[in-house]
Backbone as CSV, one residue per row, in Angstrom:
resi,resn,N_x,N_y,N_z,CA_x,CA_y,CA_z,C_x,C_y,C_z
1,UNK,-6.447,18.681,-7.305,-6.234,17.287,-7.672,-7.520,16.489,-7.459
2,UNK,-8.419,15.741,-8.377,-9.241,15.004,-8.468,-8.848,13.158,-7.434
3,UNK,-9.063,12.984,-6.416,-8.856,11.830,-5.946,-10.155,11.134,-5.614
4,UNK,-10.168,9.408,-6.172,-11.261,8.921,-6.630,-10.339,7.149,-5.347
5,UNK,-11.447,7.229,-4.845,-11.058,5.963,-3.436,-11.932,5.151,-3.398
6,UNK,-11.669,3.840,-3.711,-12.685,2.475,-3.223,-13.061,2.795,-1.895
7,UNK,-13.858,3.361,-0.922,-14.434,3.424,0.088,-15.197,2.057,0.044
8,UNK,-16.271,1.162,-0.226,-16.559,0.356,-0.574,-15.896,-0.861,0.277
9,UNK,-14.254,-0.953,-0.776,-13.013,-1.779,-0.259,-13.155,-1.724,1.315
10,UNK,-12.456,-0.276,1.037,-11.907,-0.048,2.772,-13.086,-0.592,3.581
11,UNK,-13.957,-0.066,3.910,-15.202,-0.066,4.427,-15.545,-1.976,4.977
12,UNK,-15.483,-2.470,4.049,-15.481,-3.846,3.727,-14.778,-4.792,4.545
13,UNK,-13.471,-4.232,4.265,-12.585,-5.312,4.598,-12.079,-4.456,6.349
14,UNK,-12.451,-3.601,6.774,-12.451,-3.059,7.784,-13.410,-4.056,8.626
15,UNK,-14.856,-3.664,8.508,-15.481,-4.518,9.168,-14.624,-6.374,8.904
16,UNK,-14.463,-6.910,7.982,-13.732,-8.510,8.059,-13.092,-8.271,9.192
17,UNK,-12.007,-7.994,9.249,-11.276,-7.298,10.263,-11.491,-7.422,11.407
18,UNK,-12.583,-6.335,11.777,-13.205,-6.595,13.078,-13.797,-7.935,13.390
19,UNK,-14.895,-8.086,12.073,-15.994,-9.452,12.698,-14.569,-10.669,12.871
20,UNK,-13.931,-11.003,12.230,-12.822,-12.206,12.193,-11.863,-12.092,13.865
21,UNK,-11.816,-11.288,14.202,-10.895,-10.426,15.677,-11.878,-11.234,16.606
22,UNK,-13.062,-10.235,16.553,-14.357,-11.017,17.155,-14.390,-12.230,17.605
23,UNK,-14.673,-12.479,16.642,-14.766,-14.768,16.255,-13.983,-14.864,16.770
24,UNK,-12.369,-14.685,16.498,-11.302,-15.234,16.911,-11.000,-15.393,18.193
25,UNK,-11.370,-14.365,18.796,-11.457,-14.427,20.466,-12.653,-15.039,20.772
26,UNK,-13.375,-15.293,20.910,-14.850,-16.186,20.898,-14.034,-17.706,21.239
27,UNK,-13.363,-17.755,19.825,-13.026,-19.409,20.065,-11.816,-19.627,20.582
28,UNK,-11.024,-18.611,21.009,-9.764,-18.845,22.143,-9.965,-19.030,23.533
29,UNK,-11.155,-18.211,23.706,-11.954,-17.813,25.373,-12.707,-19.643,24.791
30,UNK,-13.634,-20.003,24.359,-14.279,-21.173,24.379,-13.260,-22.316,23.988
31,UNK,-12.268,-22.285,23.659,-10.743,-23.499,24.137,-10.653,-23.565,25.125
32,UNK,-10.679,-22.436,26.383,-9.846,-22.163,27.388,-11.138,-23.186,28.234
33,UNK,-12.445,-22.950,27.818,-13.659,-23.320,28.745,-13.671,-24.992,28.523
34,UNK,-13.695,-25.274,26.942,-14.020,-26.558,26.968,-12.655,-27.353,27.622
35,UNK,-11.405,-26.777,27.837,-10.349,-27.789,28.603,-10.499,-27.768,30.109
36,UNK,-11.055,-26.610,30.701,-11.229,-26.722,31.667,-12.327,-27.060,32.324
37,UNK,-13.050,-27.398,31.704,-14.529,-28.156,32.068,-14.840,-29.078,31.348
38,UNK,-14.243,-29.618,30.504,-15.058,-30.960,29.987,-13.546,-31.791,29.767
39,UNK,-12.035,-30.951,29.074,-11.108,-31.538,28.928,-11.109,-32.239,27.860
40,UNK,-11.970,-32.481,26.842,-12.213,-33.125,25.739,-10.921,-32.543,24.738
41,UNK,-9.799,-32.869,24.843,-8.506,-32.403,23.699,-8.963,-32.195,22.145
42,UNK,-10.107,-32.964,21.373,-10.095,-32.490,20.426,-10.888,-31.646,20.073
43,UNK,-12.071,-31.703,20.834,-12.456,-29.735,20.972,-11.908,-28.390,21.341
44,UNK,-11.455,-29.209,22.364,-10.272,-27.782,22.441,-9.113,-27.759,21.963
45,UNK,-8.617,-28.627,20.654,-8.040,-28.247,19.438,-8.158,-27.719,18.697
46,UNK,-9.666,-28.009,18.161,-10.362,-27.667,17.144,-10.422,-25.999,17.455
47,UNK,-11.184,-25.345,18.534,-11.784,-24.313,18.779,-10.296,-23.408,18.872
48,UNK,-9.012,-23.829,19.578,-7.765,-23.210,19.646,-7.165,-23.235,18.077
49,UNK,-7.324,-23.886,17.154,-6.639,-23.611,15.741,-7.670,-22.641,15.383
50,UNK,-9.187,-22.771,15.493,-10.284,-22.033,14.650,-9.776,-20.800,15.485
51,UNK,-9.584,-20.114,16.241,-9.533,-18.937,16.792,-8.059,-18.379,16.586
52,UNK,-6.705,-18.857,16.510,-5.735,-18.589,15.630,-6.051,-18.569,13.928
53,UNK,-6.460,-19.200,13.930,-6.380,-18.537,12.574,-7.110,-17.283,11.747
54,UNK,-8.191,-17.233,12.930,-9.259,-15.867,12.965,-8.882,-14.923,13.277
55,UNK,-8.199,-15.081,14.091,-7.248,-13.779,14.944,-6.046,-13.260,13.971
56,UNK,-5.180,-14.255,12.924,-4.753,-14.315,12.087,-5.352,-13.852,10.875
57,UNK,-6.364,-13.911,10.457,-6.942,-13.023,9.518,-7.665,-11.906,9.768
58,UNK,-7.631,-11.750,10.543,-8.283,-10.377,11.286,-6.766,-9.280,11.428
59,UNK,-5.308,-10.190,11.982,-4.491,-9.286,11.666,-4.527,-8.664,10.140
60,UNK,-4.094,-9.510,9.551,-3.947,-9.600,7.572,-5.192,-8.402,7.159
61,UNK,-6.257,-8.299,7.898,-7.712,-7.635,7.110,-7.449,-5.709,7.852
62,UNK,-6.449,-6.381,9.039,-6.597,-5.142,9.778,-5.704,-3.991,9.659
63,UNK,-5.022,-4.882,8.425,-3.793,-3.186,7.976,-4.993,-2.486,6.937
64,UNK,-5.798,-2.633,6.572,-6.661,-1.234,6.007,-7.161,-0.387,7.032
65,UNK,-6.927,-0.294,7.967,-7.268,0.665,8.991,-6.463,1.829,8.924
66,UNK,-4.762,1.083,8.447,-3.837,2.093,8.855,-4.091,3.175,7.707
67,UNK,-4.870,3.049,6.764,-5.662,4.326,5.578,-4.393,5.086,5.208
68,UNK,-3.263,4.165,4.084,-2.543,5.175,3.818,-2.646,6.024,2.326
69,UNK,-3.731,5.329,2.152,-4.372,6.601,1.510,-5.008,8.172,1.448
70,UNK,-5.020,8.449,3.255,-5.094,9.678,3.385,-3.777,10.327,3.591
71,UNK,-3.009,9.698,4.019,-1.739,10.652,3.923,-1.164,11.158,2.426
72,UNK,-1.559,10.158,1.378,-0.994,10.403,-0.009,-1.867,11.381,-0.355
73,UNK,-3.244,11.500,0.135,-4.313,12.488,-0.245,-4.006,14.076,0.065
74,UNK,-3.295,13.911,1.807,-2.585,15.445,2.664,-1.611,15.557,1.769
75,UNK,-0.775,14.815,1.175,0.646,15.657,1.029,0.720,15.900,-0.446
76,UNK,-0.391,15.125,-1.583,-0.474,15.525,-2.869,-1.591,16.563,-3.179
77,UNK,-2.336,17.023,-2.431,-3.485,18.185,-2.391,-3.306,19.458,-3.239
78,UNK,-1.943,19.375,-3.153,-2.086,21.167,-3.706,-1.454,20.872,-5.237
79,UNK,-1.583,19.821,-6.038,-1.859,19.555,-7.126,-2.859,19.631,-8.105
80,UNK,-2.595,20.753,-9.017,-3.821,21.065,-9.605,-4.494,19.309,-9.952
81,UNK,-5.613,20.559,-10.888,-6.901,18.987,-11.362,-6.788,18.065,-12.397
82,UNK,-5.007,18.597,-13.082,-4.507,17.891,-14.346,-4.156,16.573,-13.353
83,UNK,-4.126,16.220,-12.340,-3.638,15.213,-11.852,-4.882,14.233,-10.721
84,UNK,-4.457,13.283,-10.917,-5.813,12.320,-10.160,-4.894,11.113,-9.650
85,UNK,-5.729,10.846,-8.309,-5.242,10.008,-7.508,-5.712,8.996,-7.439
86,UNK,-5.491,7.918,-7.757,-6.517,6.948,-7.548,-5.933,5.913,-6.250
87,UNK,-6.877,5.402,-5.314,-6.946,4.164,-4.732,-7.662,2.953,-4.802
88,UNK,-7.019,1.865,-5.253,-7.952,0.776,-5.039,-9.101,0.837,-5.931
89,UNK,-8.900,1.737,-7.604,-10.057,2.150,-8.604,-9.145,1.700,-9.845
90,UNK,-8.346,1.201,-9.503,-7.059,0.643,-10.769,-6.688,-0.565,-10.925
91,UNK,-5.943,-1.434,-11.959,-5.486,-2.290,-11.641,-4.051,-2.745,-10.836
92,UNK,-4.019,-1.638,-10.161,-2.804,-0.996,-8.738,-3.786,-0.417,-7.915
93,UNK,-2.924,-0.521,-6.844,-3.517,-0.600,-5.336,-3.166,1.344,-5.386
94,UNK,-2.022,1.907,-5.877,-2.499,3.660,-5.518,-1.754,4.123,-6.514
95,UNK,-2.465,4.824,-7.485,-1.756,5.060,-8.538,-2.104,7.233,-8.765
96,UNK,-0.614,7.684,-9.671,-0.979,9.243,-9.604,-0.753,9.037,-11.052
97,UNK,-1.907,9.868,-11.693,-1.621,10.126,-13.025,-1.921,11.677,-13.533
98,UNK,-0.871,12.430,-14.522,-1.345,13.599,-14.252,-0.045,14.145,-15.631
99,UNK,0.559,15.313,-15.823,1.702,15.440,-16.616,2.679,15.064,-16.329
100,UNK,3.157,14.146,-15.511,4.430,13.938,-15.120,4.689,12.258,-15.193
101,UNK,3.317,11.974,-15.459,3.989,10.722,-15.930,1.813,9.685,-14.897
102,UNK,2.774,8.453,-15.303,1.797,7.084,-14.350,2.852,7.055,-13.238
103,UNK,2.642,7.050,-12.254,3.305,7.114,-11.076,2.503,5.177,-10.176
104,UNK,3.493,4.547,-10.005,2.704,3.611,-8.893,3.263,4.246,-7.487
105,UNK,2.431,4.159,-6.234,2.724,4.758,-4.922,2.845,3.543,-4.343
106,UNK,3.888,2.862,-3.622,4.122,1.635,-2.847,4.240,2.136,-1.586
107,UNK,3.331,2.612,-0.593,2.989,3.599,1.168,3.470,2.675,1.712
108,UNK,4.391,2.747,3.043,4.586,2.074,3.869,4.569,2.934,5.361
109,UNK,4.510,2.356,6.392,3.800,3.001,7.596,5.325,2.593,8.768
110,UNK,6.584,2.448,8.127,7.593,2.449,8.765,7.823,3.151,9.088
111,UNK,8.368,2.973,10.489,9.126,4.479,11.196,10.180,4.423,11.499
112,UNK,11.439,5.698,11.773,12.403,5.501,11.838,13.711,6.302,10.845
113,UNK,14.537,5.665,11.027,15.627,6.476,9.930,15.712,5.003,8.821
114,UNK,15.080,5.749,7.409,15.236,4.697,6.097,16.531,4.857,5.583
115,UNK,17.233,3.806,5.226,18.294,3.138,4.942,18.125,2.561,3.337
116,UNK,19.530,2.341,2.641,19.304,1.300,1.610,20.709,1.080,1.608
117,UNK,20.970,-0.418,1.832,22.057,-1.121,1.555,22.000,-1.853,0.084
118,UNK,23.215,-1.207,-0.733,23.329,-1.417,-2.144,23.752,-2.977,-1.984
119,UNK,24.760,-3.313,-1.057,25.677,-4.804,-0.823,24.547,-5.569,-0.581
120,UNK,23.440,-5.785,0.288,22.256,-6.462,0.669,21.213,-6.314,-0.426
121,UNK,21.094,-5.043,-1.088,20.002,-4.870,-1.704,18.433,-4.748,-1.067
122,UNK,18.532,-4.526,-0.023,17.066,-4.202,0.507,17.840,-2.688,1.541
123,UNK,16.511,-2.443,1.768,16.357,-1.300,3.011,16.495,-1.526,4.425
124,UNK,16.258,-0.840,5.058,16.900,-1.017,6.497,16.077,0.473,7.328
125,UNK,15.474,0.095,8.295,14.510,1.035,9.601,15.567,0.513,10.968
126,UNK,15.946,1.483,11.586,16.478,1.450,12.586,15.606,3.045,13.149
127,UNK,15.974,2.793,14.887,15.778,4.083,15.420,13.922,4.034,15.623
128,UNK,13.729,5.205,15.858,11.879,5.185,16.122,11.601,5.269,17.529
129,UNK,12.820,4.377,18.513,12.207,4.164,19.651,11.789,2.836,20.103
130,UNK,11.932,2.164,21.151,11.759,0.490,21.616,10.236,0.079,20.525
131,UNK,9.111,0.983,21.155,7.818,1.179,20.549,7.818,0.290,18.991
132,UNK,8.521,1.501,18.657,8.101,1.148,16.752,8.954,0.134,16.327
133,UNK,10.123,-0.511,16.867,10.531,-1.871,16.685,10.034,-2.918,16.572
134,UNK,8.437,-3.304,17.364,8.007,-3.958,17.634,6.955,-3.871,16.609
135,UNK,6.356,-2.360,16.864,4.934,-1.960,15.998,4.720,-1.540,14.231
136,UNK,6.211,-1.300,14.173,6.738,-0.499,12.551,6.400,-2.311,11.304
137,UNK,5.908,-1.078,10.702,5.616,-2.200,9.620,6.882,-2.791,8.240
138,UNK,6.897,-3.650,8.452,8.276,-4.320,7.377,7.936,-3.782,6.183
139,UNK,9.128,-3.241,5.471,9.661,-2.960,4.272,9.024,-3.647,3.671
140,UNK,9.222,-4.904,3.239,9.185,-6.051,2.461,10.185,-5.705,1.587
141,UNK,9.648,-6.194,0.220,10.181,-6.144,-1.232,9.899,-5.005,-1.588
142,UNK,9.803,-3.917,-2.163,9.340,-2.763,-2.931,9.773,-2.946,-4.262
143,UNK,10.762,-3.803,-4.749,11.068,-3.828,-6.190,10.612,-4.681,-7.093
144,UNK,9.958,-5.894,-6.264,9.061,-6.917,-6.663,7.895,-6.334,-6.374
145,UNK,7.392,-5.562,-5.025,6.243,-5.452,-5.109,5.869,-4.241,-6.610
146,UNK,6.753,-3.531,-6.865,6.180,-2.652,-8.146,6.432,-3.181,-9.162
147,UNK,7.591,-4.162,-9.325,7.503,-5.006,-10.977,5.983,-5.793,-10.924
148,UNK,5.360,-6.041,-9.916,4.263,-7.004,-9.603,2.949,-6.285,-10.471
149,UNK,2.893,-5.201,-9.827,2.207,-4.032,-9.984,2.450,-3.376,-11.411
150,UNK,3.484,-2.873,-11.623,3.849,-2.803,-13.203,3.065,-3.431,-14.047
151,UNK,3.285,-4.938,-13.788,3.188,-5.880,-14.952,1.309,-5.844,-14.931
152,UNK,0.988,-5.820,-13.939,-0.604,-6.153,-14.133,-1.187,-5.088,-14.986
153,UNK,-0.510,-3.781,-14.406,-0.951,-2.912,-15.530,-0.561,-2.672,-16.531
154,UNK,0.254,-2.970,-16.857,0.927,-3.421,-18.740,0.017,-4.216,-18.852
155,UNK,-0.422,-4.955,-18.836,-1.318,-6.249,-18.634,-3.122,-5.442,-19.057
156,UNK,-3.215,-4.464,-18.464,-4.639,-3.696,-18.358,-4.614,-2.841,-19.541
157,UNK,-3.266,-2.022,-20.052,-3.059,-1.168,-20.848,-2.933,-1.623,-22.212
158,UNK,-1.994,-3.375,-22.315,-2.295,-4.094,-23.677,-3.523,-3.887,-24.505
159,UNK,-4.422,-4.034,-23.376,-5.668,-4.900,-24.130,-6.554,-3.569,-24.571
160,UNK,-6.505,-2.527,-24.078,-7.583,-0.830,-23.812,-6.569,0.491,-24.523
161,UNK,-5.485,0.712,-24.218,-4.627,1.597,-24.697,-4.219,1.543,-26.259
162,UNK,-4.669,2.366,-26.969,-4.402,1.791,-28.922,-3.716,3.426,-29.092
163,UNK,-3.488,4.296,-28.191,-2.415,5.446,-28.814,-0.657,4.710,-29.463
164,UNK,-0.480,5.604,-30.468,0.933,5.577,-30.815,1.790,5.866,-29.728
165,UNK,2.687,4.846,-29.643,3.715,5.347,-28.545,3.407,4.289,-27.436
166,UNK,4.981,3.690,-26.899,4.583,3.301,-25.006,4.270,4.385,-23.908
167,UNK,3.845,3.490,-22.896,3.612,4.599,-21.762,4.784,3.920,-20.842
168,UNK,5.770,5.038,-20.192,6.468,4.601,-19.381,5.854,4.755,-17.868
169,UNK,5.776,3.467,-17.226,4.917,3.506,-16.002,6.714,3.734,-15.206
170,UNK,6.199,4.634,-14.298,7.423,5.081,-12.655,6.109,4.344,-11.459
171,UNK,7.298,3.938,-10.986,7.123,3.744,-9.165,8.332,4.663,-7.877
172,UNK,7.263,4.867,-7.117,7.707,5.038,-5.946,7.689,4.489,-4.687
173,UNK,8.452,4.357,-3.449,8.214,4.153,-2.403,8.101,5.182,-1.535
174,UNK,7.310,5.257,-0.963,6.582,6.736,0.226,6.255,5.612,1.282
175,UNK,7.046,6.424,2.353,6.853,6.272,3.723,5.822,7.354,4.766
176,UNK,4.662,7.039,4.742,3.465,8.027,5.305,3.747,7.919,6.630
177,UNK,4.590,7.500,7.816,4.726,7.712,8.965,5.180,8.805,9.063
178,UNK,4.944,10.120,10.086,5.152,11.475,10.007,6.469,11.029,10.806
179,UNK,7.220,9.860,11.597,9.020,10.270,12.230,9.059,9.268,11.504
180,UNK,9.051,9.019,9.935,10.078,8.381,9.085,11.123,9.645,8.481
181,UNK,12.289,9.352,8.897,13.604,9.940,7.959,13.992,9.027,6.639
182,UNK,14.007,9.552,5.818,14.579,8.695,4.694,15.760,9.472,3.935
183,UNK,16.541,8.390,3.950,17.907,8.597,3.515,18.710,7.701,2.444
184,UNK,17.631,7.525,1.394,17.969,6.599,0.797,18.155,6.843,-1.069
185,UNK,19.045,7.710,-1.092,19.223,8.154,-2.293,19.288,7.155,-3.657
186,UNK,20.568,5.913,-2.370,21.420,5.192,-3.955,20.037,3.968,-3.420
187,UNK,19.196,4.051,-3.611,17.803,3.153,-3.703,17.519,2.686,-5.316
188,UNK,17.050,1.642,-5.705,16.913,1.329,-6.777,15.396,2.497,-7.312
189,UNK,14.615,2.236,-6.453,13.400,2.709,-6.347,13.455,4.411,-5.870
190,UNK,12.955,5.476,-6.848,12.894,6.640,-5.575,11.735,6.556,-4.290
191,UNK,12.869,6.946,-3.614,11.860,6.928,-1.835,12.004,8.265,-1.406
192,UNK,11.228,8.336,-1.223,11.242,9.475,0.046,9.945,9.578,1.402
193,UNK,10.264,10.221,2.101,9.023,10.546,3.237,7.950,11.392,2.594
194,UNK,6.851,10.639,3.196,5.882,11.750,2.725,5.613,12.928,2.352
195,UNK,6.381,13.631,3.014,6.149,15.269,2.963,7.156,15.490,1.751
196,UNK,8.009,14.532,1.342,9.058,15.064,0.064,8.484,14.679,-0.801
197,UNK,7.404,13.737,-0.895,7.117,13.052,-1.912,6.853,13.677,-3.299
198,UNK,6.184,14.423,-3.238,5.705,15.387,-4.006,6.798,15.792,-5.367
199,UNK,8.239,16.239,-4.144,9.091,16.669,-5.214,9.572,15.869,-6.362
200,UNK,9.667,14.359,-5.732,9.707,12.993,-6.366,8.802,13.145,-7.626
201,UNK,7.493,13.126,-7.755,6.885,12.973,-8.616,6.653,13.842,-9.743
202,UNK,7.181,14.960,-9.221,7.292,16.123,-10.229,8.331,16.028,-11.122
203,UNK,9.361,15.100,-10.614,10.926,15.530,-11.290,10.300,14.502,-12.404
204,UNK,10.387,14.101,-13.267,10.105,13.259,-14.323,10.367,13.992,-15.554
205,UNK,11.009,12.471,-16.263,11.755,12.937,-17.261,11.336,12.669,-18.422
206,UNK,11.204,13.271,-19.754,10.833,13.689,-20.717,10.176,12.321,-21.181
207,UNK,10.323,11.057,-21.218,10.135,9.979,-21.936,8.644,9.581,-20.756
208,UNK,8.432,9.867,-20.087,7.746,9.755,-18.857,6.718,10.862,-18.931
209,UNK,6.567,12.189,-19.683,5.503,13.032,-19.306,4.614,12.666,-20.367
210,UNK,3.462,12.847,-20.322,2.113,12.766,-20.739,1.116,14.271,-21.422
211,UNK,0.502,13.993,-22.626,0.282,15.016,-22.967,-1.437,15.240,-22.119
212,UNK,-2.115,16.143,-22.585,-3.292,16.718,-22.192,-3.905,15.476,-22.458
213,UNK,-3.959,15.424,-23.823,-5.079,14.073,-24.594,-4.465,12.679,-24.129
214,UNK,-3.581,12.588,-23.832,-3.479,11.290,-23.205,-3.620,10.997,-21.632
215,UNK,-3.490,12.004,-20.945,-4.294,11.866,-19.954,-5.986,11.703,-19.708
216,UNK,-6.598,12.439,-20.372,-7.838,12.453,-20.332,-8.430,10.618,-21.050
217,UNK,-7.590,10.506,-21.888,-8.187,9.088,-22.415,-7.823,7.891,-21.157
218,UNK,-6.409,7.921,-20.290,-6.083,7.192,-19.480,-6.945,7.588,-18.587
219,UNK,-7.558,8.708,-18.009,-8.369,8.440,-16.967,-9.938,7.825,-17.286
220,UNK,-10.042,8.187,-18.355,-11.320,7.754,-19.259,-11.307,5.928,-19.074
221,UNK,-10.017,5.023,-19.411,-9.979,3.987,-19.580,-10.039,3.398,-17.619
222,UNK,-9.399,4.415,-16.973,-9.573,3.947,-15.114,-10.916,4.354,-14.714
223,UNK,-11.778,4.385,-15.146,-12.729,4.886,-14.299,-13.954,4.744,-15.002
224,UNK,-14.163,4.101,-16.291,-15.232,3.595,-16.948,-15.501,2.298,-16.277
């Protein structure tokens, strides 16, 4: 399998991350100084919002660390070279393209036993341990986040794609935490845990596979 990664990105917004963490504590520790030595309230307003909100974007910058792009990299590997992975080289954040179709990958770093309540309509993480209650990363949306995603690339494919025929874009949700259980069949979205993922992407159905020549032109159009 050919996999092609914004290193660049990561790299980038890794360091933000850090330098913003940095700062941010800089001006929480220098709140704490200017109230207790000079007492001046609107400096040590100023310096206590500037350092929340640094510390605050330093969280936001600091989920590219969790690189769940190498887990999609371990568990799709033994995919021949008809198939390519892209991260962060698309107009989607992790996309598989190959005979089985455009795949979007929506990774999440939840742990636990995965759930889907049809009556609620969202998912559900229980279990993991006190730990990952606290530390497990929220679901969110997955059905907005891939119509989101969808649409931008319908959006990319309008304007560059001139073959006969639509392309039917699939999404998935993959959970890359190695103690995620997923149990979520009647899911709108297919999910599974990482290590199943694979089987997920293979099953694809006839309106969804891709010939030789249209792969080679779609990767031609991602990567020019």
């Amino acid at each position: 399998m050919r996999i092609l990664t914004n290193e660049p990105l990561y790299k980038r917004n890794i360091r933000l991350a850090f330098a913003a963490n940095l700062v941010g504590m800089f001006f929480l520790v220098g709140s704490i100084y200017v109230w207790v030595n000079n007492q001046q309230f609107g400096l040590y307003l100023l310096f206590l919002l500037m350092g929340i909100f640094l510390v605050q974007v330093g969280t936001y910058f600091g989920r590219w660390n969790r690189r769940p792009d190498l887990a999609l990299n371990q568990a799709l590997k033994s995919l021949d070279d008809s198939y390519s992975l892209y991260h962060y080289r698309t107009p989607v954040s992790h996309l598989l393209l190959g005979p089985s179709g455009i795949w979007i990958l929506l990774p999440r770093h939840t742990r636990g036993q995965i759930t889907y309540d049809p009556n609620k309509k969202r998912w559900r993480a229980k279990g993991g341990g006190l730990l990952a209650r606290f530390s497990r990363e929220g679901i969110g949306r997955p059905v907005e986040d891939a119509s989101w995603e969808a649409e931008t690339l319908d959006r990319f494919l309008e304007q560059r794609w001139k073959n006969e025929g639509g392309l039917h874009v699939q999404a998935a949700l993959v959970f890359v935490d190695e103690q995620a259980e997923v149990q979520a069949g009647n899911a709108p979205l297919p999910t599974a845990s990482v290590k199943k993922l694979k089987q997920i992407l293979l099953k694809a159905d006839e309106k969804s596979r891709l010939s030789r020549e249209q792969i080679k032109t779609l990767a031609h159009l991602f990567e020019k």
